[in-house]
C-alpha positions as a Python dict, from the first residue, in 0.01 Angstrom:
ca = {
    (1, 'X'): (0, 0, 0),
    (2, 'X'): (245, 241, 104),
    (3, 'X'): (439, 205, -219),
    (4, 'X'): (131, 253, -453),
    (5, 'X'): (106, 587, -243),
    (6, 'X'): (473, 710, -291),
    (7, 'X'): (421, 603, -691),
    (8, 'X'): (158, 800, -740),
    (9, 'X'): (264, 1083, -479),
    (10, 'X'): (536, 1083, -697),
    (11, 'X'): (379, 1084, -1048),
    (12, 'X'): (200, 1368, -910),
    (13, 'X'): (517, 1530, -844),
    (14, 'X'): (639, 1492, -1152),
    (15, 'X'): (394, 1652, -1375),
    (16, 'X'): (379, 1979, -1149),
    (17, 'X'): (798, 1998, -1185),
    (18, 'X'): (715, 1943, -1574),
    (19, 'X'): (454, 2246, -1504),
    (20, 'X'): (678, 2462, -1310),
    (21, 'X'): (975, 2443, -1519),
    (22, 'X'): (765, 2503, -1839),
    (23, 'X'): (644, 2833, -1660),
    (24, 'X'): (999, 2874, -1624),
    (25, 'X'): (1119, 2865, -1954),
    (26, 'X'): (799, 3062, -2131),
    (27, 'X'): (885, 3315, -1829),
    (28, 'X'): (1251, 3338, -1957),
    (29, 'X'): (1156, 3409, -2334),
    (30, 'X'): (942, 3713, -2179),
    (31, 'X'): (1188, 3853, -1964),
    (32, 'X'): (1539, 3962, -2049),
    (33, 'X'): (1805, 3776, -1985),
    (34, 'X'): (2056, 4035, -1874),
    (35, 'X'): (1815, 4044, -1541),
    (36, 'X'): (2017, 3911, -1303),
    (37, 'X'): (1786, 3868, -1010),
    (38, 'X'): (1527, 3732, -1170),
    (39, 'X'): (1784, 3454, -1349),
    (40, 'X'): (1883, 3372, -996),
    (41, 'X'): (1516, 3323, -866),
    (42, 'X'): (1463, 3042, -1120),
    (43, 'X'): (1754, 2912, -1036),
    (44, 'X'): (1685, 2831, -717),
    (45, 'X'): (1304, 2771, -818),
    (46, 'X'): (1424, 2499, -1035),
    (47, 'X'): (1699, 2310, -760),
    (48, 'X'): (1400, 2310, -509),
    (49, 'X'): (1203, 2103, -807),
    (50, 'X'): (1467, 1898, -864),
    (51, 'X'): (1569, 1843, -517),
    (52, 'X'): (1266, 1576, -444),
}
């Protein structure tokens, strides 16, 4: 039982990192590049998504 859970807790998981890096990168092609700040907040948005 407890390993269907983590499968599908997991599944789940991955289709909202596929969602938030997609934000990500349509994000990027709207912003410019040169912003620093911002380049470093999706940075670190996208090594918490990949951390699980």
């Amino acid at each position: 039982m407890t390993h269907t859970h983590a499968t599908s807790a997991s599944t789940a998981y991955a289709a909202e990192k596929r969602d938030v890096i997609a934000s990500v990168l349509r994000d990027n092609m709207s912003r410019p590049a040169s912003n620093a700040e911002y380049m470093f907040d999706q940075a670190m948005l996208l090594r918490k998504a990949s951390s699980h």
